[in-house]
SERO-4910 file (N, C-alpha, C, O; in steps of 0.05 Angstrom, whole numbers):
BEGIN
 pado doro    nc1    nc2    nc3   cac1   cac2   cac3    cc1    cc2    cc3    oc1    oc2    oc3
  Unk    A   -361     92    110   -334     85    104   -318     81    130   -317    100    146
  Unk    A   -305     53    135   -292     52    158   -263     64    155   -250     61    135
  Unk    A   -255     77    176   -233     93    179   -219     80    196   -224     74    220
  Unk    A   -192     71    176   -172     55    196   -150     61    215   -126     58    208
  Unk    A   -160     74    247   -146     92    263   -125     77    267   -129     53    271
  Unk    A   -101     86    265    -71     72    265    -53     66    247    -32     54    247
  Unk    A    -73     79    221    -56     63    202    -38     99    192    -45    122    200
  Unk    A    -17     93    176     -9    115    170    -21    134    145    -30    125    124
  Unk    A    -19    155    151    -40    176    129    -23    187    103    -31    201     85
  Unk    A      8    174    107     20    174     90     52    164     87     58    150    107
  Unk    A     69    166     74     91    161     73    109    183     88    110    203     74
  Unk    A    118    184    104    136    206    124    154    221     99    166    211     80
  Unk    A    151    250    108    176    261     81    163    275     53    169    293     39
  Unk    A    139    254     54    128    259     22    105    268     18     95    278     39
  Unk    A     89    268     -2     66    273    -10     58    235    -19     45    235    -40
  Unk    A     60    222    -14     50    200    -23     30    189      3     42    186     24
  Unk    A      6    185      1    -21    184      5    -30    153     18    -34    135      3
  Unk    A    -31    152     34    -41    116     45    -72    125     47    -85    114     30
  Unk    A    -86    142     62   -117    141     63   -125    172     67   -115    192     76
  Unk    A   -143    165     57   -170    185     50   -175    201     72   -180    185     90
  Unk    A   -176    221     80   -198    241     92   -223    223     92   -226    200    101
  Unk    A   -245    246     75   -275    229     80   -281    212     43   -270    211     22
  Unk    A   -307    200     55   -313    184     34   -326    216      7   -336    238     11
  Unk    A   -320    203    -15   -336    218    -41   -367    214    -46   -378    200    -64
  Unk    A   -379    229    -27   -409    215    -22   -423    225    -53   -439    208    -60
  Unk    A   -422    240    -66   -428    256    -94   -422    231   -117   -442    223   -130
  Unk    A   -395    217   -123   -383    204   -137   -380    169   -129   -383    150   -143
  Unk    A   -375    170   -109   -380    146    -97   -343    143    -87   -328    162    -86
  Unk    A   -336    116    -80   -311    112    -89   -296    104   -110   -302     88   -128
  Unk    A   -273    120   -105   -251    120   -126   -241     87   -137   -226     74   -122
  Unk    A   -252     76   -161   -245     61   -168   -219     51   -162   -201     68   -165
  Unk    A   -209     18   -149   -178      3   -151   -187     -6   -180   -207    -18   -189
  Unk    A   -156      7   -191   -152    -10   -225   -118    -14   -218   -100     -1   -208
  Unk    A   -120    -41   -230    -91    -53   -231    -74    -37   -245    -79    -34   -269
  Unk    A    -53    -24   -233    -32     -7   -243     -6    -29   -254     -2    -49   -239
  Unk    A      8    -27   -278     27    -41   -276     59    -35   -266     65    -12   -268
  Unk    A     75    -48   -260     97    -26   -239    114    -29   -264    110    -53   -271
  Unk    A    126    -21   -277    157    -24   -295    175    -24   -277    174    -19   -253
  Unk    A    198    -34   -295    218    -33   -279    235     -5   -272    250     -2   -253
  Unk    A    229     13   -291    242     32   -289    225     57   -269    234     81   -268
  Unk    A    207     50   -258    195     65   -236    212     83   -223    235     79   -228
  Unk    A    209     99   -211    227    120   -196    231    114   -167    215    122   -150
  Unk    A    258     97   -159    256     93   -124    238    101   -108    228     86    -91
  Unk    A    232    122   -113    211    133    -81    187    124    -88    173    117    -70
  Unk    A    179    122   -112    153    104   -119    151     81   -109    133     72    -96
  Unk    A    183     65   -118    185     36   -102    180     37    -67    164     23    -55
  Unk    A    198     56    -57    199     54    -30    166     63    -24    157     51     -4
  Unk    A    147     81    -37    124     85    -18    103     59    -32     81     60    -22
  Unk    A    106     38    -52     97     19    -43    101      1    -20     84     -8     -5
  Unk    A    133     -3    -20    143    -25      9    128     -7     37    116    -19     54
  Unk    A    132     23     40    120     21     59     90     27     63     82     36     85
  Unk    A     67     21     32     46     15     45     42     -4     48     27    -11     66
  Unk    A     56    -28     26     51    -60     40     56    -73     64     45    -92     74
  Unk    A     84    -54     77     94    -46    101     69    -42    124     65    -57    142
  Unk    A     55    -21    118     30    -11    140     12    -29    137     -6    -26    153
  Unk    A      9    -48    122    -13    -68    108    -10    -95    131    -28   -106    144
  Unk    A     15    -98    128     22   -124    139     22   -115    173      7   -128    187
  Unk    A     36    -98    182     31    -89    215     10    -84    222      4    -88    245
  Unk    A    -13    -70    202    -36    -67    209    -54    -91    215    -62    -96    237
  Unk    A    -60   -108    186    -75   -133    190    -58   -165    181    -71   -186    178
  Unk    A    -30   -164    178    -19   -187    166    -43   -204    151    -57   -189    138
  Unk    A    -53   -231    149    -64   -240    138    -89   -245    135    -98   -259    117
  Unk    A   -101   -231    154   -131   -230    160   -144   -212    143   -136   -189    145
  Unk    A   -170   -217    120   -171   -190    108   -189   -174    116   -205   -183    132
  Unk    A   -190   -150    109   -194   -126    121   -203   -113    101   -198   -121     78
  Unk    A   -222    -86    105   -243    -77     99   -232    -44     91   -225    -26    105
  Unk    A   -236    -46     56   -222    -23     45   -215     -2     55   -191      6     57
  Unk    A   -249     15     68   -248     33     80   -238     63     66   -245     73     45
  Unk    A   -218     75     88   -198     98     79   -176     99     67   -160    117     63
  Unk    A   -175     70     60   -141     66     43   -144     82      7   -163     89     -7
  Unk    A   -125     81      6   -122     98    -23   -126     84    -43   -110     68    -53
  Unk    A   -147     90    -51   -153     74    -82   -126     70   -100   -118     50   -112
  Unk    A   -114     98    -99    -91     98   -121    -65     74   -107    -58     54   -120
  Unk    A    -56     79    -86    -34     59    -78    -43     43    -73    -25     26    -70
  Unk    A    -74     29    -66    -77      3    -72    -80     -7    -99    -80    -32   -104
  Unk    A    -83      9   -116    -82     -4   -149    -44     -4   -148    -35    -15   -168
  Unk    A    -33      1   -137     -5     -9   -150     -6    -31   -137     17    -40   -141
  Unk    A    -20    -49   -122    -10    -77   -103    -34   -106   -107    -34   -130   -103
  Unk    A    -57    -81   -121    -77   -103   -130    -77   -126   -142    -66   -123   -164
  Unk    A    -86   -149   -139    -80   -165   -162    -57   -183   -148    -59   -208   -148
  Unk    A    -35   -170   -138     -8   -177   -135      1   -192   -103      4   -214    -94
  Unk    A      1   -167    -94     15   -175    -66    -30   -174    -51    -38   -188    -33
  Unk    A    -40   -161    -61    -67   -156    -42    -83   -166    -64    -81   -166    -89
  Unk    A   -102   -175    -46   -124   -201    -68   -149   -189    -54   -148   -182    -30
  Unk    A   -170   -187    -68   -198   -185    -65   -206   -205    -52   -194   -225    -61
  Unk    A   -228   -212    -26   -237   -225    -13   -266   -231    -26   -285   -216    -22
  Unk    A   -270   -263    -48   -296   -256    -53   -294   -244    -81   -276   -246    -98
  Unk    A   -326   -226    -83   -326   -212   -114   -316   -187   -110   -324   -169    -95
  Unk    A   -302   -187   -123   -295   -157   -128   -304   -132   -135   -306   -134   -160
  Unk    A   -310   -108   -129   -318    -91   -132   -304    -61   -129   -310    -47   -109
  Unk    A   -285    -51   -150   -266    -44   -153   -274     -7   -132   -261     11   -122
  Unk    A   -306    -18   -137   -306     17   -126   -327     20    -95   -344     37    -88
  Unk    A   -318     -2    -85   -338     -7    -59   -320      3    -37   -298     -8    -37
  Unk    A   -324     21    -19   -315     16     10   -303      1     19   -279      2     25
  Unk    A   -323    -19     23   -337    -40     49   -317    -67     34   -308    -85     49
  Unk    A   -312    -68      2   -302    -86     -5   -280   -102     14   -267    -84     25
  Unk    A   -270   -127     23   -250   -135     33   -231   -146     24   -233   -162      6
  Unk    A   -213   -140     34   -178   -148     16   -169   -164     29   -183   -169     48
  Unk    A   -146   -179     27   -132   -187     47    -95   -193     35    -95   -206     14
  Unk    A    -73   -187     44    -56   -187     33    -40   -218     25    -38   -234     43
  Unk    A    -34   -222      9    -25   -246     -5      7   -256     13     27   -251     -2
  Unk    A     12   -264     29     40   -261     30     61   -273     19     83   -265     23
  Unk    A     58   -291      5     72   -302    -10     90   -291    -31    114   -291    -34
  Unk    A     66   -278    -46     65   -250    -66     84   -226    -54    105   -218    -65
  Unk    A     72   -217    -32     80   -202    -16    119   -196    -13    134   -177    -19
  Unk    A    124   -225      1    150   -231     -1    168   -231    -22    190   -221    -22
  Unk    A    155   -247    -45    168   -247    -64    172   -226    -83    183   -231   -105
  Unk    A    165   -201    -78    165   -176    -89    173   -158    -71    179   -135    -79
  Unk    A    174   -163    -51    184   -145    -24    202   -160     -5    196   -161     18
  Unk    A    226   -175    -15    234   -189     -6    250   -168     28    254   -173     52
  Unk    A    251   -155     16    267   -131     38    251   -122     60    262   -109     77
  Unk    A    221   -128     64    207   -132     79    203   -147    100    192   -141    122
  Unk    A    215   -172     90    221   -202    106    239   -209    118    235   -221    139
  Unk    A    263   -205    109    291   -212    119    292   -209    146    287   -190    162
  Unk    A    302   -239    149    307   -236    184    328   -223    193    333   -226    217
  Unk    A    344   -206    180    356   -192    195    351   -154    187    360   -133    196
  Unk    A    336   -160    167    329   -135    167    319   -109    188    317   -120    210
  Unk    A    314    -91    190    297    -72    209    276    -75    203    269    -93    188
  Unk    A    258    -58    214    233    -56    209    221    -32    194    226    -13    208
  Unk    A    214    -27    182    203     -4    162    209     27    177    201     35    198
  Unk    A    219     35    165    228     58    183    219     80    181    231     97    167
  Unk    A    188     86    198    172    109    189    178    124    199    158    139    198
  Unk    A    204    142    219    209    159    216    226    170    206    229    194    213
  Unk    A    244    155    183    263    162    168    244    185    142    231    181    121
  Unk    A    249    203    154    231    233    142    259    255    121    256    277    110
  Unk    A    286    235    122    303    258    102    315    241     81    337    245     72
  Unk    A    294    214     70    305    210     48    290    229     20    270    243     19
  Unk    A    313    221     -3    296    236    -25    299    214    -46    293    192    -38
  Unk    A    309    214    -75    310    197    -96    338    198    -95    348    183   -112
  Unk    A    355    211    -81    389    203    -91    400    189    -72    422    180    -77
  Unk    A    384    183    -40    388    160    -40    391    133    -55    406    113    -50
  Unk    A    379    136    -68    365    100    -87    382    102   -114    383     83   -129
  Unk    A    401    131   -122    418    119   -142    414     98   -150    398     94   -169
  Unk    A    430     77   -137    448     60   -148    427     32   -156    433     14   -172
  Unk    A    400     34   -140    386     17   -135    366      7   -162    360     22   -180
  Unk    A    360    -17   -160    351    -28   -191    342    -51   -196    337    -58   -219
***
C-alpha cells in the first residue's frame, strides 16, 4: 500500500480521517461505495469534504493518483462525483487509480476556486458546527 507522505492525516480540530495508518492485510481493503450527500448534512461534514477535495487537488490536481492510504470512507463521499476511477474499477484495491474530476470538483466546491478566495485553511483548528449556522 502506497503511503502518501504530505498529504494530511486528517482534518485539523477533528476526528475526521483523510488516511489510513497500515493496510488491513487479514481483510483486505476497505471497500469505496458511493455515499450520497443530502442536503441537510451537518456543516463540518460539508467542510471535511472541501478540505479533503482540498488536500486532493494540492496534492495531485489532475493527474491520477494511486489510492493507497486515503480513506475509503471520505473517498466514498466524492466518488463517482468530484473523483473518477482511472480505468476498471475496483472498489477494494489499493493500487486502484483515481484521479479528480475538476469540473465536478468546482461545480460542487465552488468555494474552492474563487479567485479571490484563500486557500484552505489547515490551520484553522477552533472551528466547530456554530460556525456554519447560517450556512445552506
Amino acid at each position: 500500500m502506497l503511503k502518501h507522505r504530505g498529504f494530511p492525516g486528517r482534518l485539523p480540530g477533528t476526528d475526521f480521517q483523510f488516511t489510513i495508518r497500515r493496510e488491513n492485510r487479514k481483510k483486505g481493503a476497505t471497500p469505496i461505495q458511493r455515499r450520497e450527500r443530502f442536503k441537510d448534512r451537518k456543516p463540518a461534514d460539508k467542510k471535511a469534504d472541501a478540505g479533503f477535495l482540498s488536500a486532493l487537488i494540492a496534492n495531485f490536481g489532475e493527474e491520477p493518483f494511486e489510492r493507497g492510504n486515503l480513506d475509503a470512507g471520505r473517498l466514498s463521499w466524492l466518488i463517482g462525483r468530484e473523483v473518477k476511477p482511472v480505468g476498471e474499477f475496483d472498489p477494494a484495491d489499493y493500487d486502484q487509480l483515481l484521479q479528480v474530476d475538476m469540473a465536478a470538483a468546482e461545480a460542487a466546491f465552488p468555494e474552492l476556486f474563487a479567485k479571490d478566495a484563500p486557500a484552505f485553511d489547515w490551520d484553522d483548528v477552533d472551528w466547530d458546527d456554530d460556525d456554519f449556522e447560517d450556512e445552506d
